[in-house]
Each structure stands twice: as structure tokens, then as C-alpha cells.
C-alpha positions, 0 to 999 in steps of 0.5 A: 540921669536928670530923673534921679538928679531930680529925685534926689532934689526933691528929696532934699526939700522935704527932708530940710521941710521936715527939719525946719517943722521939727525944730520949730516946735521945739518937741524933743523925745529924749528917750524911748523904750520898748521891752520884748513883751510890747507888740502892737497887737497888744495895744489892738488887744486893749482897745478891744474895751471901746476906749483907752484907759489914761491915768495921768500925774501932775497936769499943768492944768490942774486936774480939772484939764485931765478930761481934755488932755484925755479928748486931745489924745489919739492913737496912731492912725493904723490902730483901732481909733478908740477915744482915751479916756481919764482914769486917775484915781480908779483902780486899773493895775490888771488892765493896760493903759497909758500913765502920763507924768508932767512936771516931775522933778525928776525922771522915773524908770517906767517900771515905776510909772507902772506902779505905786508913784507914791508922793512925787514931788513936782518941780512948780512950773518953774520951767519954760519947758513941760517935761512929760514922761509916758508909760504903756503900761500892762498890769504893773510892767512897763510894755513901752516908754517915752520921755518928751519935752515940750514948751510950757502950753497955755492950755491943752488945747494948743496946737503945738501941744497937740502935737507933742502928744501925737508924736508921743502916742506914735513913738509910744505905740510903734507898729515896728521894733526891733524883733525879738529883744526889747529897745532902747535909745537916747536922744530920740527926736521923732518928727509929727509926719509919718515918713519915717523922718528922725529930727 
């Protein structure tokens, strides 16, 4: 009748909403993988230490913007809320943590991102796009991994990047995967809203 006529209206609104701010912000996961060890309890279980451990590569920022790409990132609300915190260059391979490559000049397998990256060439900036590529990472396997481009911030304070960082973190950190196998998919593009909505 008229009720469902309307519903089903409104539910074409938010959806072409949602398209509209997806392809405004220009934020593209192009990949994403969660292996059979990843759970969200496991991601609960790491930030029983009162933070987060985050070590990044290659900030368009120089190191100095590390901290503040650190103090920007949070994890998906239904997750303790515990601040991330820098730290590159410390020894952390027994604990889990997030590890984050910008600019790379090319893709890594988060395998690797897990463990000794050696000297990674970047690509200098030379893009209008800031690839950045993310690894849940719990000793040296990978638990989950993403891959998102984004346009080229001024500064890591810049909504759109802030943005792009949580539609990274809630991609990284699902509270659901497919049960019992580890996933994959290509071409993923998730929306910054939380209404289940893909781009």
C-alpha cells in the first residue's frame, strides 16, 4: 500500500545521500582481507593495554605528523575506545598492532607489512592521490588488511582525511566476517556511515 510506497521512497533518498557523500570524498577501499585468525575479540583483547600500538611508513607528513595521524585515529565505536599511539621504530613484533604504508611505490602483501619492510621505495608524492595501505597485524601474521586511496591531504588534520581514516579503521576492524574462512574482496569502497551502505 502507500506506507510501503513511502518506505521504499525514503529508502531511495538515503541510499542516493549516501552514493552522493561516497563519491564526494573520493575515498576508495580497493581492497580488503581478513584471515580465519581475525576476530573482533581479538582486537578487544589488544586494547586491554590502554592504547593501541600504530606503526606507520612513509607519512606524507614527514615523521614529525606521525603523532597527529596517531591522535586522528579511532577505532569503530563498538570497540573499547582507546587512543592509538606512535610507535615507529620500537620493537613491537610479539604485540598486535596497526602498520600503515603511505605512498608506496608499490603494493605490499600484508604478510609483509607484518614484518621487516626493509627499504621500500616511496613514489615522492608525485600523485594526486595518497595511497595508503594497512595491516592488523598480531605478531608477525597479518590478522586483517586493507588498501585505500585517497586525495592527496594538505595536512592530517583535513576532514576528508579524517574520513578516509575511519572508513579504514572500520573496514580494518569489522565486528563481522564471513564465518569460519578467511575473506577477501577487491574493489571495495565502504561508506564513512554505518548503515551497512557499499559505494
Amino acid at each position: 500500500g502507500l506506507e510501503m510506497k513511502l518506505r521504499a521512497l525514503a529508502a531511495i533518498g538515503v541510499t542516493a545521500i549516501l552514493a552522493v557523500a561516497c563519491a564526494g570524498d573520493g575515498n576508495r577501499l580497493t581492497y580488503t582481507e581478513h584471515s580465519s585468525f581475525y576476530s573482533p575479540q581479538l582486537v578487544q583483547y589488544v586494547t586491554k593495554k590502554g592504547y593501541f600500538p600504530v606503526i606507520m611508513h612513509g607519512s606524507p607528513f614527514g615523521a614529525d605528523g606521525n603523532s597527529e595521524i596517531a591522535q586522528n585515529l579511532r577505532l569503530p565505536g563498538y570497540y573499547q575506545p582507546v587512543p592509538f599511539r606512535d610507535v615507529s621504530g620500537q620493537s613491537s613484533a610479539d604485540h598486535g598492532r596497526l602498520v600503515l604504508l603511505m605512498d608506496a611505490s608499490r603494493i605490499v602483501n600484508g604478510d609483509k607489512l607484518c614484518g621487516d619492510l626493509g627499504k621500500l621505495a616511496d613514489s615522492e608524492g608525485k600523485s594526486d592521490k595518497l595511497q595508503m595501505q594497512a595491516s592488523f597485524c598480531y605478531q608477525d601474521e597479518m590478522v586483517s588488511y586493507t588498501v585505500l586511496n585517497t586525495p592527496r591531504p594538505n595536512s592530517a588534520g583535513d576532514a576528508s582525511f579524517q574520513r578516509a581514516m575511519r572508513q579504514l579503521t572500520e573496514e580494518l576492524f569489522r565486528t563481522q566476517v564471513p564465518d569460519g574462512a578467511a575473506s577477501a574482496r577487491l574493489g571495495a569502497s565502504v561508506s564513512p556511515f554505518k548503515f551497512g551502505f557499499h559505494c
